[in-house]
OpenMM code with the backbone's topology and positions (N, CA, C; nanometers):
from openmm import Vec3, app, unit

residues = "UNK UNK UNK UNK UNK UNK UNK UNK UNK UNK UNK UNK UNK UNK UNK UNK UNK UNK UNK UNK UNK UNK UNK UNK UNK UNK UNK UNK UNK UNK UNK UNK UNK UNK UNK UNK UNK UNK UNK UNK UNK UNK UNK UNK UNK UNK UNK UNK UNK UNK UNK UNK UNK UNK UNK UNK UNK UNK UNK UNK UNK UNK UNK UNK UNK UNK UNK UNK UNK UNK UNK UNK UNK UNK UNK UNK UNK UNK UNK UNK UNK UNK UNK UNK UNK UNK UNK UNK UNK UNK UNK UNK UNK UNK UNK UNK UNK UNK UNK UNK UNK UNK UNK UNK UNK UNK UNK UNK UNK UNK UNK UNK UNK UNK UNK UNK UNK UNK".split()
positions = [
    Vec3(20.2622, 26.8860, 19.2664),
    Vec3(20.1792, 27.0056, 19.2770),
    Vec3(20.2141, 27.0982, 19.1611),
    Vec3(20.1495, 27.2330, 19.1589),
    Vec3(20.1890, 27.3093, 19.0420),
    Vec3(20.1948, 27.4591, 19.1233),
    Vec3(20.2893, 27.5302, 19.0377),
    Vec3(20.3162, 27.6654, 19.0620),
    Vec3(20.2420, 27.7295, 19.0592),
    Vec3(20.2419, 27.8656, 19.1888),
    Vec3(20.1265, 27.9482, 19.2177),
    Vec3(20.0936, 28.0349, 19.0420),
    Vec3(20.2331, 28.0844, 18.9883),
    Vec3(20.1785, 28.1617, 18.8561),
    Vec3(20.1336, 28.0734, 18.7575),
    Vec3(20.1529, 27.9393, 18.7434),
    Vec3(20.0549, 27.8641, 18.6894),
    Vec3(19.9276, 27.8503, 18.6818),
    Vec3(19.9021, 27.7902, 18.7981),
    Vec3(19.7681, 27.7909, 18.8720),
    Vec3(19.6667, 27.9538, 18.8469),
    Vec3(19.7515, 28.0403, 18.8710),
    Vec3(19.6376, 28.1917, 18.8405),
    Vec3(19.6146, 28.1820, 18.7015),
    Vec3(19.6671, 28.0838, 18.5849),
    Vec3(19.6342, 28.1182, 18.4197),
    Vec3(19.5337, 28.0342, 18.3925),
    Vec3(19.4336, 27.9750, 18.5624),
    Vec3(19.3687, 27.8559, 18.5327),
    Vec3(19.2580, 27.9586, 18.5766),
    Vec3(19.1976, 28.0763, 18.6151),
    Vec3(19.0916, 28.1585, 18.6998),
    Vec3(18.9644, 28.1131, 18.5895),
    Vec3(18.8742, 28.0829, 18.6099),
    Vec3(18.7664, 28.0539, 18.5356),
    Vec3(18.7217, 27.9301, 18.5233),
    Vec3(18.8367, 27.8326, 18.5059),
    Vec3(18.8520, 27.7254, 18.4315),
    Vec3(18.7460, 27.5963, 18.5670),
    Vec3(18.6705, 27.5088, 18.5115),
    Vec3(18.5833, 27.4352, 18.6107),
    Vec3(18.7079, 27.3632, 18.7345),
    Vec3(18.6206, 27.3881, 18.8352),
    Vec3(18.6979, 27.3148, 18.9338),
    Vec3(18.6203, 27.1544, 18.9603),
    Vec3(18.6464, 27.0473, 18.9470),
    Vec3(18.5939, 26.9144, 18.9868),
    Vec3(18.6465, 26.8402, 19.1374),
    Vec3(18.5590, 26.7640, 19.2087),
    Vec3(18.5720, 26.7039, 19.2406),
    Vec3(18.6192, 26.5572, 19.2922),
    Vec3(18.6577, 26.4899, 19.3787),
    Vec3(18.7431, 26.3580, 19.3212),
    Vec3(18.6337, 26.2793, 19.2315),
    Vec3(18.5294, 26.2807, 19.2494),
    Vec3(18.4424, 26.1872, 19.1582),
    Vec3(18.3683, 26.2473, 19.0417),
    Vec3(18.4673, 26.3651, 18.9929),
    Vec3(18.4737, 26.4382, 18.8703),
    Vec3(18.3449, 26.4833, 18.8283),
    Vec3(18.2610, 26.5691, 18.9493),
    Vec3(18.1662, 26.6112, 18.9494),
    Vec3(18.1964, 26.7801, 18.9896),
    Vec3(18.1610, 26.8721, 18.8687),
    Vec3(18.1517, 26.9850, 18.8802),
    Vec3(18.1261, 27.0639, 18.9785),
    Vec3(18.2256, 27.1147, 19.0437),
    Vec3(18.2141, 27.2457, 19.1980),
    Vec3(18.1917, 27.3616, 19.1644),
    Vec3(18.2246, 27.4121, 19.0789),
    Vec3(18.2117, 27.5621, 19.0302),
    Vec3(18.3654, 27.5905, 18.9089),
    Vec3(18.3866, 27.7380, 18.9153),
    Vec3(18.5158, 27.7567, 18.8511),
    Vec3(18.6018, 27.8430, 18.9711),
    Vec3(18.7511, 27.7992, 18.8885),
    Vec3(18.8114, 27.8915, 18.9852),
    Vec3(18.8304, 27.9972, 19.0093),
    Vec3(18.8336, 28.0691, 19.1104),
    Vec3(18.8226, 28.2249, 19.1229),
    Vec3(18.9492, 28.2780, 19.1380),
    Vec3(19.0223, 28.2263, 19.2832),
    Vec3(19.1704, 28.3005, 19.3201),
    Vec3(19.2477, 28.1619, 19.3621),
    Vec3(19.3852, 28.2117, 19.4150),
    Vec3(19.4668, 28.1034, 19.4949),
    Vec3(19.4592, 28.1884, 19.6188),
    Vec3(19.5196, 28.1206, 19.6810),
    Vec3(19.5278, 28.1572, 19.8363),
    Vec3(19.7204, 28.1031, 19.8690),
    Vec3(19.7901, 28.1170, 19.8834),
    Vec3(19.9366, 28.1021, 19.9628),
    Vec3(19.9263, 28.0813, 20.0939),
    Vec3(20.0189, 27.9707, 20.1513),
    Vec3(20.0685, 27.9620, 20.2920),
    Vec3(20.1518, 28.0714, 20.2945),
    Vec3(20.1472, 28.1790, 20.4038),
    Vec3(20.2519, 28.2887, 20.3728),
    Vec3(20.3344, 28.2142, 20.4161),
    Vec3(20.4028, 28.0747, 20.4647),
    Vec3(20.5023, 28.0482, 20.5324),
    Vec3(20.5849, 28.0282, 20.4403),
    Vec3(20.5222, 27.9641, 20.2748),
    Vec3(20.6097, 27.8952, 20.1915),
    Vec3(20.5965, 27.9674, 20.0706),
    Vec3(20.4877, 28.0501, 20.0494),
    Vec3(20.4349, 28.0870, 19.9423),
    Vec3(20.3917, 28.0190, 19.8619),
    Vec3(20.3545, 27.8810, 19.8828),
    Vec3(20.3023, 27.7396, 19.7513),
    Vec3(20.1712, 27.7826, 19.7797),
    Vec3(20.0415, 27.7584, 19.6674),
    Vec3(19.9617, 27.7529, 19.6827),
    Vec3(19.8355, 27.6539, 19.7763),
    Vec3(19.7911, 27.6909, 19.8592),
    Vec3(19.7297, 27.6075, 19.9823),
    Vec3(19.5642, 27.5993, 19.9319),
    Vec3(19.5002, 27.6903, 19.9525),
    Vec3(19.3667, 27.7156, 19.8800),
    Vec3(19.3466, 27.7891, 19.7973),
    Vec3(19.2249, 27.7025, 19.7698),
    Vec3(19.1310, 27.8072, 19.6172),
    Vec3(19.0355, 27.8771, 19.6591),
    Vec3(18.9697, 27.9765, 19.5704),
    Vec3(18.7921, 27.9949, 19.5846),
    Vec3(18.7776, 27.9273, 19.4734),
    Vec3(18.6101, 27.9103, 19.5282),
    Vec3(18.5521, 27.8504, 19.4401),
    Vec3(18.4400, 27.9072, 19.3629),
    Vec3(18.4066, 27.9811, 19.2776),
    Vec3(18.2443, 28.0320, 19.2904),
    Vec3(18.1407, 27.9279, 19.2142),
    Vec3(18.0905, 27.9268, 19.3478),
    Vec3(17.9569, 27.8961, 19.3350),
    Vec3(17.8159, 27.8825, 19.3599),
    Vec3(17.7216, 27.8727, 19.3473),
    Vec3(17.5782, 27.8912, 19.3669),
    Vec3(17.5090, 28.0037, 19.2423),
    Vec3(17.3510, 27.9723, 19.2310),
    Vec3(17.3067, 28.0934, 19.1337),
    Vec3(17.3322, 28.2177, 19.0954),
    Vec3(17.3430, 28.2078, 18.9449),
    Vec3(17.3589, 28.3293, 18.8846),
    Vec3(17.3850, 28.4720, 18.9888),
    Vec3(17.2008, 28.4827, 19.0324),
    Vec3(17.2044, 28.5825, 19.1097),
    Vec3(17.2579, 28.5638, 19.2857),
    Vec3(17.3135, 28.4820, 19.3142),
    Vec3(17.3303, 28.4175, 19.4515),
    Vec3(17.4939, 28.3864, 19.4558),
    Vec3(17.5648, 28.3750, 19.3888),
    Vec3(17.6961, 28.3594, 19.3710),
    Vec3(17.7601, 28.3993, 19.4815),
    Vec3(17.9107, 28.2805, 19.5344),
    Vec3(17.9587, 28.2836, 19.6676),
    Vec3(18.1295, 28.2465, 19.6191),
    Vec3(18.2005, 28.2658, 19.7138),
    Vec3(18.3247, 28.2071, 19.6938),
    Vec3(18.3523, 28.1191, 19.8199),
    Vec3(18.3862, 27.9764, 19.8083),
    Vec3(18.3674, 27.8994, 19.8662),
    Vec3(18.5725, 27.8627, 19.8564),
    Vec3(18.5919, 27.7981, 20.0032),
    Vec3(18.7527, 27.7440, 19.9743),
    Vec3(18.7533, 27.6335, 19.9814),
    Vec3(18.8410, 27.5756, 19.9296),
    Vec3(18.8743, 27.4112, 19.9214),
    Vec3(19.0407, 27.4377, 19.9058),
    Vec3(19.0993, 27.3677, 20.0198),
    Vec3(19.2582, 27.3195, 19.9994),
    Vec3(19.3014, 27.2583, 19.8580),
    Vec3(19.4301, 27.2737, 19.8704),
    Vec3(19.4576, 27.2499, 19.6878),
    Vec3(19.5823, 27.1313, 19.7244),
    Vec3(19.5321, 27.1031, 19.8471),
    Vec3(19.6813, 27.0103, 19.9075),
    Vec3(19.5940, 26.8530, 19.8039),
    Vec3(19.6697, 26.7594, 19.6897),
    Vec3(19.6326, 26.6668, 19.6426),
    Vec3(19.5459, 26.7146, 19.5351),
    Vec3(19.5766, 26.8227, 19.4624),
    Vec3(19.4751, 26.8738, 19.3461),
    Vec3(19.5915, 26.8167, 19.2438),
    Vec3(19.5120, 26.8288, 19.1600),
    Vec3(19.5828, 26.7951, 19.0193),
    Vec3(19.4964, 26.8806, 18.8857),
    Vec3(19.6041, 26.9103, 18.7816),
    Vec3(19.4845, 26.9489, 18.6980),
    Vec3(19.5240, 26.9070, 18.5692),
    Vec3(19.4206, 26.9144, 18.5020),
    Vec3(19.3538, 26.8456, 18.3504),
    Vec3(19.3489, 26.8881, 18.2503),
    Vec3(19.2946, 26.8903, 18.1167),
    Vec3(19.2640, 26.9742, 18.0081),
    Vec3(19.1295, 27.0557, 18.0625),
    Vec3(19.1511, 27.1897, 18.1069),
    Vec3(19.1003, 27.2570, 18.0887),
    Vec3(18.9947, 27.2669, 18.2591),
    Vec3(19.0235, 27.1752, 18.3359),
    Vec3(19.0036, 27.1976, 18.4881),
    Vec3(19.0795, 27.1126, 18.6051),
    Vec3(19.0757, 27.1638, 18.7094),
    Vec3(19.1411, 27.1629, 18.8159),
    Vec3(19.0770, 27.0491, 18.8717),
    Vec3(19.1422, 26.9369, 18.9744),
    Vec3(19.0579, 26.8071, 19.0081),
    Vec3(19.1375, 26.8327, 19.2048),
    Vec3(18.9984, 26.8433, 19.2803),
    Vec3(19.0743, 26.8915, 19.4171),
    Vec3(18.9959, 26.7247, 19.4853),
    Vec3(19.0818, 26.7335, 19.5932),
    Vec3(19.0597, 26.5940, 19.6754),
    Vec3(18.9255, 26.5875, 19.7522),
    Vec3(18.8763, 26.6699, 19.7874),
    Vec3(18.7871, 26.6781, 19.8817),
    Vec3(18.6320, 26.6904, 19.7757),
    Vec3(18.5051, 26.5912, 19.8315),
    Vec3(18.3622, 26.6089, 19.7731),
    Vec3(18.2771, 26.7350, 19.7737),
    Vec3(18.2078, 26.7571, 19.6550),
    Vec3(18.1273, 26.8551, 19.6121),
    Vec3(18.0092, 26.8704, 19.7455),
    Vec3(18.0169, 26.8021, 19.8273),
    Vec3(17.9058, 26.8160, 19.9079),
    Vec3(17.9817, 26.9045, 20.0517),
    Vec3(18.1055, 26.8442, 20.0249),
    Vec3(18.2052, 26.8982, 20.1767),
    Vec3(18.2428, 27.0561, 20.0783),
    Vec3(18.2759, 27.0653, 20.0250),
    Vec3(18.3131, 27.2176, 19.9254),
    Vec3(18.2296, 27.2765, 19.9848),
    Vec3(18.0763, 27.2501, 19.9460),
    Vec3(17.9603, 27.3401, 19.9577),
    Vec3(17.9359, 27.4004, 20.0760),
    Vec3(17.9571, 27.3453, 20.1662),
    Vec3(17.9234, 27.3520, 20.3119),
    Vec3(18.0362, 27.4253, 20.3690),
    Vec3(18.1841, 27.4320, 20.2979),
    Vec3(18.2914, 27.5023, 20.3605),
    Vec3(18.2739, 27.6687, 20.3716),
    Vec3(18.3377, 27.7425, 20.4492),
    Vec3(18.3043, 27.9230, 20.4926),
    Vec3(18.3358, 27.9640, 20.3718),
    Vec3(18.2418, 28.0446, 20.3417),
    Vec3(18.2342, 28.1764, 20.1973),
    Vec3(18.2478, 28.2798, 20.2243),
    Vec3(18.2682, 28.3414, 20.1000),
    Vec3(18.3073, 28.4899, 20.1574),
    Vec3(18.1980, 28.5472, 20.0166),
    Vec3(18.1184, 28.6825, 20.0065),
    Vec3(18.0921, 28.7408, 19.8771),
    Vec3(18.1840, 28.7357, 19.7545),
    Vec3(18.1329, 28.7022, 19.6728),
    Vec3(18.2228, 28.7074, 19.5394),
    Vec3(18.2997, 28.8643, 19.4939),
    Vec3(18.2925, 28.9568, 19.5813),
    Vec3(18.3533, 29.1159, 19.6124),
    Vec3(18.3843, 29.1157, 19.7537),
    Vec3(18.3942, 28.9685, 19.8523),
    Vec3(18.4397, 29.0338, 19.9493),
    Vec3(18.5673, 28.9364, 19.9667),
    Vec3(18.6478, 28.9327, 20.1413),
    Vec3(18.7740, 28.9176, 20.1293),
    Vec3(18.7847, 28.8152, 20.2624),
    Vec3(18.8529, 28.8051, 20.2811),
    Vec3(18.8644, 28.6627, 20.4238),
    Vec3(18.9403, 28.7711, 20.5022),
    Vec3(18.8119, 28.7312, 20.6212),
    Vec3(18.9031, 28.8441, 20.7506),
    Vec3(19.0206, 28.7296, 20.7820),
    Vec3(19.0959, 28.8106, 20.9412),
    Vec3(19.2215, 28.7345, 20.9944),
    Vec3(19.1515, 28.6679, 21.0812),
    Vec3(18.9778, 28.6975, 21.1260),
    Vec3(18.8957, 28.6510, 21.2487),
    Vec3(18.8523, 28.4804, 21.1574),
    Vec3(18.7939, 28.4959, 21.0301),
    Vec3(18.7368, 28.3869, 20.9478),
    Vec3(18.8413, 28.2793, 20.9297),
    Vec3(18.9871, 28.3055, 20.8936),
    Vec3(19.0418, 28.2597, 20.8688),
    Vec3(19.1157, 28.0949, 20.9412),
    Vec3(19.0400, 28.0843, 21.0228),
    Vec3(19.0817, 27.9590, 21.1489),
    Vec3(18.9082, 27.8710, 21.0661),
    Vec3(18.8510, 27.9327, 21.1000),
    Vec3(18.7345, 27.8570, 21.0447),
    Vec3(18.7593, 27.8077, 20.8859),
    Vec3(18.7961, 27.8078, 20.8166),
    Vec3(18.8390, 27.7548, 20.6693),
    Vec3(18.9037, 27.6321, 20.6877),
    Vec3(19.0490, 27.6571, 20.8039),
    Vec3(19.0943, 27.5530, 20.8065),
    Vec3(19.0076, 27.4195, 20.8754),
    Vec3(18.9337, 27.4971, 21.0547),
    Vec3(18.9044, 27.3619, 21.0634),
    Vec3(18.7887, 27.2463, 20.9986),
    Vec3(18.7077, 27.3319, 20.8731),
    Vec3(18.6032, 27.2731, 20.8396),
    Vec3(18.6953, 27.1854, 20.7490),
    Vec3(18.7787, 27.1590, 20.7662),
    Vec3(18.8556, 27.0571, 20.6127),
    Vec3(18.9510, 26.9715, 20.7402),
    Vec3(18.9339, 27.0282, 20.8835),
    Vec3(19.0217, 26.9142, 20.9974),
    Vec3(19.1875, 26.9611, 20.9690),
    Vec3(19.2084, 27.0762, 20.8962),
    Vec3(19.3628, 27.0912, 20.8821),
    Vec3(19.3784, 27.1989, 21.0155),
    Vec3(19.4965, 27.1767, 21.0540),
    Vec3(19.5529, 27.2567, 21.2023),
    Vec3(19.5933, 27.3882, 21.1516),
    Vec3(19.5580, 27.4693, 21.2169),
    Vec3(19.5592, 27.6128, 21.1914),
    Vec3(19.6704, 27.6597, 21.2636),
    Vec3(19.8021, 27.6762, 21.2712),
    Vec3(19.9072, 27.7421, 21.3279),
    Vec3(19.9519, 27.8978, 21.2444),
    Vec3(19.9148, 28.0270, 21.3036),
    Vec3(19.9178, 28.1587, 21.2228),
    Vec3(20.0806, 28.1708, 21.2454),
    Vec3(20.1536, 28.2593, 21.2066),
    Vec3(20.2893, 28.2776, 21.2416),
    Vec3(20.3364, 28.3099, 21.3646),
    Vec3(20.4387, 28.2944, 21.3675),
    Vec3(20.5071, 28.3530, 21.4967),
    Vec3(20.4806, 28.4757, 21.5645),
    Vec3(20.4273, 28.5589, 21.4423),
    Vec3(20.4031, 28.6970, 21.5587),
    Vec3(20.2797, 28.7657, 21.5026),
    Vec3(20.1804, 28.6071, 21.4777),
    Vec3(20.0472, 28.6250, 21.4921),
    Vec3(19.9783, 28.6470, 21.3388),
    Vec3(20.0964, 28.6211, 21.2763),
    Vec3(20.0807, 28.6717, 21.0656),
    Vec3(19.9910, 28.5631, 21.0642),
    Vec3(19.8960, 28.6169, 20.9679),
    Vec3(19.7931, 28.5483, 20.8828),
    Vec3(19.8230, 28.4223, 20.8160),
    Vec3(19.7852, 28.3227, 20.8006),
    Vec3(19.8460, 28.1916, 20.7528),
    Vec3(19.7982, 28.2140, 20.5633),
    Vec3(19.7233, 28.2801, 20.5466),
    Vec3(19.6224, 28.2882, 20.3713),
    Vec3(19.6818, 28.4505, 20.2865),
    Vec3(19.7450, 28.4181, 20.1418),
    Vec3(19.7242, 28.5471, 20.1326),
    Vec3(19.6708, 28.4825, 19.9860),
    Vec3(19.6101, 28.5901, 19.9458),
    Vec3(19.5660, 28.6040, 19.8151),
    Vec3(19.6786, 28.6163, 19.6723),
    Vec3(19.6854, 28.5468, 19.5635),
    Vec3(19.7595, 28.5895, 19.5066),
    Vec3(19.6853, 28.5852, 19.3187),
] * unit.nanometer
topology = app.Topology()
chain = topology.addChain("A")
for resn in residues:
    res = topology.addResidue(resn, chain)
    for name in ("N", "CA", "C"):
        topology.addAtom(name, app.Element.getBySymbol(name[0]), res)
């Protein structure tokens, strides 16, 4: 895997798919607050005027000259919970991210948010 301050010198840069088909670029990371490693991305994408931030787990990403390669298909990305490209992931949204990708959602011990932004 690669380091969260790594990973933020990649914001822009195209995000691909396993069958190296263009998702958008990257927007933010997201942290497990448990470990602080990076867990998810946004993604933005859709039209110019229509633009979304979409998440995809970064668990099995790898990256390239000049973009990021995440495990999961451009068709499953698309369909995963967005947020406005100015807005923010509630603590209510945040269970829904995980289960559209089938990963188990356990928040902390005294109810802490599993996502932070970094």
């Amino acid at each position: 895997m690669f380091e969260a301050d790594d990973i933020r010198n990649w914001r822009g840069h195209d995000v691909i798919d396993a069958e190296k088909r263009k998702v958008g670029a990257l927007e933010s990371v997201y942290v497990d607050t448990s470990t602080d490693q990076p867990f998810f991305a946004t993604v933005i994408v859709g039209l110019p005027t229509r633009r979304r931030l979409v998440f995809v787990p970064l668990t099995g990403a790898t990256v390239g000259p000049g973009y990021l390669k995440v495990a999961h298909s451009k068709n499953v990305i698309k369909k995963a919970p967005s947020i406005d490209v100015d807005g923010v992931l509630t603590a209510e949204d945040e269970p829904s991210v995980f289960a559209h990708y089938e990963i188990e959602y356990i928040p902390g011990v005294g109810g802490e948010r599993r996502l932070a932004r970094r």
